[in-house]
N, C-alpha and C positions, 0 to 999 in steps of 0.2 A: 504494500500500500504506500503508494507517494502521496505527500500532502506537501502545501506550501505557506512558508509563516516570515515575516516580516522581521528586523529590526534594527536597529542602529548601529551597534557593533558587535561582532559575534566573536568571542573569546575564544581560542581552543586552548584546553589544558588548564586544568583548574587547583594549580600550584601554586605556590607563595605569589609567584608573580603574576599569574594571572587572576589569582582575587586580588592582590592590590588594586590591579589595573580597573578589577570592575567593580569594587567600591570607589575609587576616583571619580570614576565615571557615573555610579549610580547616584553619589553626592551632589551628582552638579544636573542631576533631572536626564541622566542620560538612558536612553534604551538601552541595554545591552542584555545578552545572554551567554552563557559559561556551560560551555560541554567540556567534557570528559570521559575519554575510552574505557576508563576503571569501570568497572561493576562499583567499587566500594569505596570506598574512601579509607586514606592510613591511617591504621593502628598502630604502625610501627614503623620507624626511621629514625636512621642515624645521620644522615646525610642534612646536611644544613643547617647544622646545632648553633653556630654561631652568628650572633646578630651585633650589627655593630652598630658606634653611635649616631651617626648620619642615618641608618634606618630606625634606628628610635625614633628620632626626629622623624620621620617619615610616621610611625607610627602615633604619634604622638598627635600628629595632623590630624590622621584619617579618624581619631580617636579609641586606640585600641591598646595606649602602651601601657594604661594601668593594669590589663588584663594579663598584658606581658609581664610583666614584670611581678605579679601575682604568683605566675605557671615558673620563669625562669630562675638560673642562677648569675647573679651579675658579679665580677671580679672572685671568680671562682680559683680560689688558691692553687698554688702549681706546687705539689712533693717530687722531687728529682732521687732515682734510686742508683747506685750501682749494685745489681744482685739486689740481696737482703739489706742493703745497708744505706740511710736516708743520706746523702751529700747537698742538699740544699734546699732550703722551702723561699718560696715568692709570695707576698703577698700585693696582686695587682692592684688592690685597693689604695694601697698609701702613694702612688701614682695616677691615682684616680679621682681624685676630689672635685666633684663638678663644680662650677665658676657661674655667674649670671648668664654669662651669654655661650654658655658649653653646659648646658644642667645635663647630656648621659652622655657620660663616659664608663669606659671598658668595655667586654665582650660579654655580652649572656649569652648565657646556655642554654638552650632552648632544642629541643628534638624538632624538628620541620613535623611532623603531624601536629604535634601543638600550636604552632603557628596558624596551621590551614588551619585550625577550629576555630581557634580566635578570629579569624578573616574573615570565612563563615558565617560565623556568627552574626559580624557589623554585617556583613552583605547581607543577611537575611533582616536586619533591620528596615533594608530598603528595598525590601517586597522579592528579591533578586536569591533562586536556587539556583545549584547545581546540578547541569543534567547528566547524573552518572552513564554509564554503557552506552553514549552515544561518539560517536569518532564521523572524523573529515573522511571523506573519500574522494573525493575531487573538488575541486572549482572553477566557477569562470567567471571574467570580472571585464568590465564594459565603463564607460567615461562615466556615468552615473553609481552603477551601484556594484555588488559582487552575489552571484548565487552560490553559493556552496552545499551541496550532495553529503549529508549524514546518515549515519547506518544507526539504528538503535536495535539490536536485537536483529529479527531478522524483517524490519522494515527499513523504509529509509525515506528521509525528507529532504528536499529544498527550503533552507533558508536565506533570504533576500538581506543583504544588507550593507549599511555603505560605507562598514569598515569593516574587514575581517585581520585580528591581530592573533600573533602564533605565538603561543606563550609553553609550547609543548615541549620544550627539554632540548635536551642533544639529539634525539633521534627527531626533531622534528617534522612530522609531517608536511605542515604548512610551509617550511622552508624547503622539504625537496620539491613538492607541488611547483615552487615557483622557480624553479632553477636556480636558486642563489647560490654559487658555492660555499662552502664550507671547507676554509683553508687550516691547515695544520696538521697536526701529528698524534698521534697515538703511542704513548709510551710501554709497548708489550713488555720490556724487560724489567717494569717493576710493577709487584704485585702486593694489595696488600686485604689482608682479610678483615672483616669487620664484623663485629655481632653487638647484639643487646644480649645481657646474661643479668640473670638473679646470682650475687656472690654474696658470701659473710664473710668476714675481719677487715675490711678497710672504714677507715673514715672516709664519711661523702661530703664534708665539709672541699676536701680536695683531689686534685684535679691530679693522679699519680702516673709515672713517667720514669719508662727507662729507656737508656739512649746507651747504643753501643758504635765502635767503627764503621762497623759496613751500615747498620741503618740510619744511623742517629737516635731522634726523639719513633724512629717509626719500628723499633723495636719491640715496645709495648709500651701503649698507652691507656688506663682504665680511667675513664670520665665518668661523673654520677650523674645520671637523669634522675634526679631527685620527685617529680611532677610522674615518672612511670616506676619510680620507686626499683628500679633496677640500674645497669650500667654501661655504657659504650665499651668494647674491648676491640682496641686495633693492633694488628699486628701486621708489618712486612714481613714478604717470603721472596724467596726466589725462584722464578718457574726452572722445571728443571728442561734436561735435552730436549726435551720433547714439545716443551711451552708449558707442561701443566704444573700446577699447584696445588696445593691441599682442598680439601674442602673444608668449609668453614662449618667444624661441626666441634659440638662441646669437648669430646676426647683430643680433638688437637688441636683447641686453644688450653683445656687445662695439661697439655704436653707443651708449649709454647710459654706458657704462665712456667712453668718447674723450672726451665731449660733457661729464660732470660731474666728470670725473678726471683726463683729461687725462696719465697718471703713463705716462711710460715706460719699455718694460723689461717690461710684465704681459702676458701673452700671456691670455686665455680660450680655451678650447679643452673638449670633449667634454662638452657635455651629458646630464646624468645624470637628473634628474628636474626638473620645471617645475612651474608653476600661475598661478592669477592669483588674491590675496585680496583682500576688501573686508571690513571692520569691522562686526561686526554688534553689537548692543546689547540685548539680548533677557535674561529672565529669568522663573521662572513664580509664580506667587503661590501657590502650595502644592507641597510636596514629595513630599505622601502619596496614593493616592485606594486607600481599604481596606486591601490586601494590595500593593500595586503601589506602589513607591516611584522617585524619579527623582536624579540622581548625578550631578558633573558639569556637562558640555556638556547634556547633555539639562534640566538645571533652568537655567542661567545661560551665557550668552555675555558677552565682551565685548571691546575693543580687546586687543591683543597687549602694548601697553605694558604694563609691571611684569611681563612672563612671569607670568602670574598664570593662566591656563587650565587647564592641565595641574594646578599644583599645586593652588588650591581644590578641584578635582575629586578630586585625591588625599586629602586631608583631608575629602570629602565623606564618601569611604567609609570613612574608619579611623575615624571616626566614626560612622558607621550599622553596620559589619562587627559590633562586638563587643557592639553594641545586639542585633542579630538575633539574635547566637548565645547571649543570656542568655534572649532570649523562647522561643529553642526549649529551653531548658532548663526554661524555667518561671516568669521573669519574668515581670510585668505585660504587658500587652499596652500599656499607660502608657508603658511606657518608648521604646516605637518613636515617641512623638506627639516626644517632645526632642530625637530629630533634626533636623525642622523648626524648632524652637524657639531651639537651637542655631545650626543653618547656615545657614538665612534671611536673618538679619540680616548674615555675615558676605560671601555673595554681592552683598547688595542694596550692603555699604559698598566690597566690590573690585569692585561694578561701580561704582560712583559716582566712585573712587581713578581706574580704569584710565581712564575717560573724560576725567579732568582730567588725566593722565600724559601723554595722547595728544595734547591740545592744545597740552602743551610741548615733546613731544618732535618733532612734527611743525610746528615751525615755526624760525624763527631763534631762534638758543641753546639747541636740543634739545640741540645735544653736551655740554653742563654737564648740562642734565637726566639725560640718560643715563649719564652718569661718577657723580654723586649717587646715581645711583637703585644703581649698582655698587658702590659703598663705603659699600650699607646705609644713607643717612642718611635722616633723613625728605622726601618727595620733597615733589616742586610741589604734589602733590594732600594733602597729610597725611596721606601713610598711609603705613606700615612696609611694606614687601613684602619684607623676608624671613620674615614670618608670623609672627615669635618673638611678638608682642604680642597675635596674636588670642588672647580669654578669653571666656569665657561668665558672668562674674560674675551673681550676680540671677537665672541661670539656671533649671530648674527641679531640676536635680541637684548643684549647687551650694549647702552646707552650712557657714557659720561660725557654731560653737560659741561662740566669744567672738572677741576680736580680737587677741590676744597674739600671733597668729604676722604676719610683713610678706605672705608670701605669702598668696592670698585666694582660696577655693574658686571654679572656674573659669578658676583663674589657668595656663598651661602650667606642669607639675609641672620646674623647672630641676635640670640635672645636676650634678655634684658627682664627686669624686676621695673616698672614703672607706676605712675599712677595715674589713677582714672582723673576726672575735673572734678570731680567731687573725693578727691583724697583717698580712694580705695586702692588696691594693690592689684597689679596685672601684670601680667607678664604679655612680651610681643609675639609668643608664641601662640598666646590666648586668643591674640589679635589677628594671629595670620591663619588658624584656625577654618578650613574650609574654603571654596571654591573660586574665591574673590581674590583678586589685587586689592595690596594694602599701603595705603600712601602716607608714609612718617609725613608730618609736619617737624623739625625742629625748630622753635624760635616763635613766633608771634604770628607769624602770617594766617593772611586767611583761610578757611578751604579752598578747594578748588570747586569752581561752581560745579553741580554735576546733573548735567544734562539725563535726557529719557536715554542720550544711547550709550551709557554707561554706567549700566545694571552690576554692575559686578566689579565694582571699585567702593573701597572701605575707605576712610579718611582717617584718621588719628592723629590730634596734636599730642609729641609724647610728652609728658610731663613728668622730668626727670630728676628727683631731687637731690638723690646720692650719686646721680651723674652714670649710670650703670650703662644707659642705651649711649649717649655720648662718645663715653669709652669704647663702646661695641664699634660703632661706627665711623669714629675717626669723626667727629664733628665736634669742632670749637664756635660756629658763629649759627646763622641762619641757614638751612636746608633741607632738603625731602629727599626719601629715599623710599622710589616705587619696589614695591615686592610680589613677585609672582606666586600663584595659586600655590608653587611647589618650592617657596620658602628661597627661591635666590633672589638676588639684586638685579633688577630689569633695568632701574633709571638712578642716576643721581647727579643733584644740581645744588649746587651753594647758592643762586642767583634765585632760584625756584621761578624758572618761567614755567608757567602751569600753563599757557597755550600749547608749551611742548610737549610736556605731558600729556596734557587733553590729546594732544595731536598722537603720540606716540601708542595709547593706549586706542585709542578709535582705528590707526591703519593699521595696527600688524594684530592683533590680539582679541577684539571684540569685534 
């Protein structure tokens, strides 16, 4: 039986990043719909435990980080063993002191099915399920809209709609459909096994780690999912002549646990979920092809080092999300090309980061690597991975007026403790909160008149008495500073000509 159903933008793959993307969307009044080839939904994963601070802030937007932070574990201590014997503990906390305008810092701990609940969850706030056991099979796409061919079972439908986004992983469908290739490499020579295991004798306060020559930190690693009340266990192996490796079964991690651990008193016991991962390095040279755009795992892979997967993916889409929902309002059709323009370069540098991350953390002295990479400093590779520094300066929506402010259009818009006009306490995160551009005032000036065709612009004079947003912003006299839906700096002017603004906000964006 074929049927035909309509809608605005059709999701595939309904992972971390593809619910971001359709909460963005469903926030700002948007159609959309979220299929997924799974029967079910996960119960279990190891994969994408790590959430860093720039997706806080993302989540924090969409309104879902209390819940995070409810479920996770944030600056989860690092125990370094050699054998039985403890040679050093971290605690990424005392490096981690959030500031006004940086309130999350460090890495939580979070299993990716927890995640997707939480996502879920908001998205079912805004009338918006998941269509489980339904998959892509084909598409065709035309100067107005895109039909797309789904199988649920053993029927299958056309749905009509005039954005189709691929949010489906590494193997993703939607990106072989459209030809895009997918550049890079597949590291067969290293292998490592992973599981969820029930154990007794460790503390889950932390996060325990034995590093030897040939693997590093990827010797063994036992991590506590404290929210499934069990434990992460990874281990590298080496495939043998033939390519193959062990299987990843409870007898030979607890032969793996004796042989690199040695600690007694740990029991392993009931295997909960397995797998066997290898490092892929892959990424595609364009994001867009028409109407069909790619998200995620499906534009960019790369090693696990810096937990960097999950979250670029998630900053894929709070960055495409509220792009989409200005074009169906009436924005340029322009504006959809600055997603690639934007995230491009920033996949092509955390895949460049994760690959040098992975060659330190996977050999001897990866457990400094990895204590480093936890108290946020800049790692072996040179690169920040708690995201706070990605900008898009030079960008193509990035606008400075003159240079009076420190802050630099494309720069992450920083948060601040402020007060209301009437004396109340707020933060600019409070303020930048949902679907709208938000236009600092600093100084006296007036608003800016706002006309019927600028629905979706916030005004704020900030009123700053301990000088917190000041600081944030590099601002000593008079100025505004526009902020886009997805919390960076679009405009900044010391002179504050608000015709420019008006102007800048009416041509490229509304």
């Amino acid at each position: 039986m074929r049927t035909s159903r309509s809608t605005d933008v059709l999701i595939v793959g309904a992972g971390p990043v593809g619910l971001a993307l359709a909460v963005t969307l469903a926030r700002s009044g948007v159609n959309c719909r979220v299929i997924e080839r799974d029967s079910r939904f996960r119960e279990h994963s190891l994969r994408a435990r790590g959430i860093n601070p720039r997706t806080l802030e993302v989540f924090d937007d969409l309104g879902i980080v209390d819940e995070i932070y409810a479920r996770g574990e944030l600056n989860l201590k690092i125990r370094s063993y050699q054998g039985p014997r403890i040679v050093s503990e971290t605690d990424p906390a005392a490096a981690n002191s959030p500031t006004p305008d940086r309130p999350y810092l460090g890495m939580m701990m979070l299993a990716q099915h927890h995640t997707e609940a939480v996502l879920r969850g908001r998205l079912a706030d805004y009338g918006v399920k998941v269509e489980l056991d339904t998959a892509l099979v084909d598409y065709t796409q035309d100067a107005e809209q895109v039909t797309a061919t789904v199988r649920h079972g053993e029927h299958s439908e056309q749905i009509t709609a005039r954005y189709l986004i691929g949010c489906d992983g590494g193997r993703s469908t939607v990106r072989k459909l459209t030809g895009i290739p997918f550049l890079g490499e597949t590291w067969d020579e290293e292998r490592y096994l992973m599981a969820a295991v029930h154990l007794d004798g460790l503390d889950m306060d932390y996060l325990h780690l034995w590093e030897d020559a040939e693997f590093g930190v990827g010797a063994l690693a036992l991590i506590p999912l404290r929210s499934d009340g069990n434990w992460a266990i990874n281990a590298a192996v080496r495939p043998d002549r033939h390519g193959e490796v062990p299987e990843p079964t409870l007898p030979v991690f607890r032969r793996l646990f004796a042989e690199r651990a040695g600690l007694p008193g740990v029991e392993l016991r009931d295997l909960v979920w397995s797998t066997v991962w290898r490092p892929t390095v892959r990424m595609v040279e364009r994001y867009r092809s028409g109407r069909v755009f790619l998200a995620g795992d499906a534009a960019h892979c790369h090693s696990a080092a810096g937990g960097q997967g999950m979250n670029t993916g998630i900053q894929d889409a709070h960055n495409l999300g509220w792009k989409l929902a200005a074009v169906l309002r009436g924005a340029p059709d322009a504006l959809l090309d600055s997603y690639q323009a934007e995230r491009l370069p920033v996949a092509r540098a955390v895949l460049d980061a994760t690959t040098v991350q992975h060659r330190a953390l996977f050999r001897e002295g990866g457990a400094n690597a990895l204590a480093d990479q936890f108290r946020n400093r800049t790692s072996t590779a040179g690169s920040d991975f708690s995201g706070l520094s990605i900008a898009y300066r030079g960008g193509p929506l990035s606008r400075d007026l003159d240079g009076s402010t420190g802050v630099r259009a494309g720069d992450r818009a920083p948060d601040a403790l402020c007060r209301t006009a009437d004396g109340q306490p707020v933060r600019l995160f409070d303020l930048f909160r949902g679907p709208h551009f938000t236009l600092l005032h600093f100084g006296d000036r007036p608003p800016l008149p706002g006309p019927p065709s600028l629905p979706l612009l916030r005004q704020e004079t900030v009123h700053d008495p301990a000088g917190h947003a000041r600081r944030a912003y590099g601002v000593t006299g008079d100025a505004v500073v526009l902020v886009r839906p997805d919390g960076y700096v679009a405009l900044t002017s010391g002179t504050a000509n608000l015709g420019q603004v008006s102007s800048y906000v009416n041509e490229l964006v509304i």
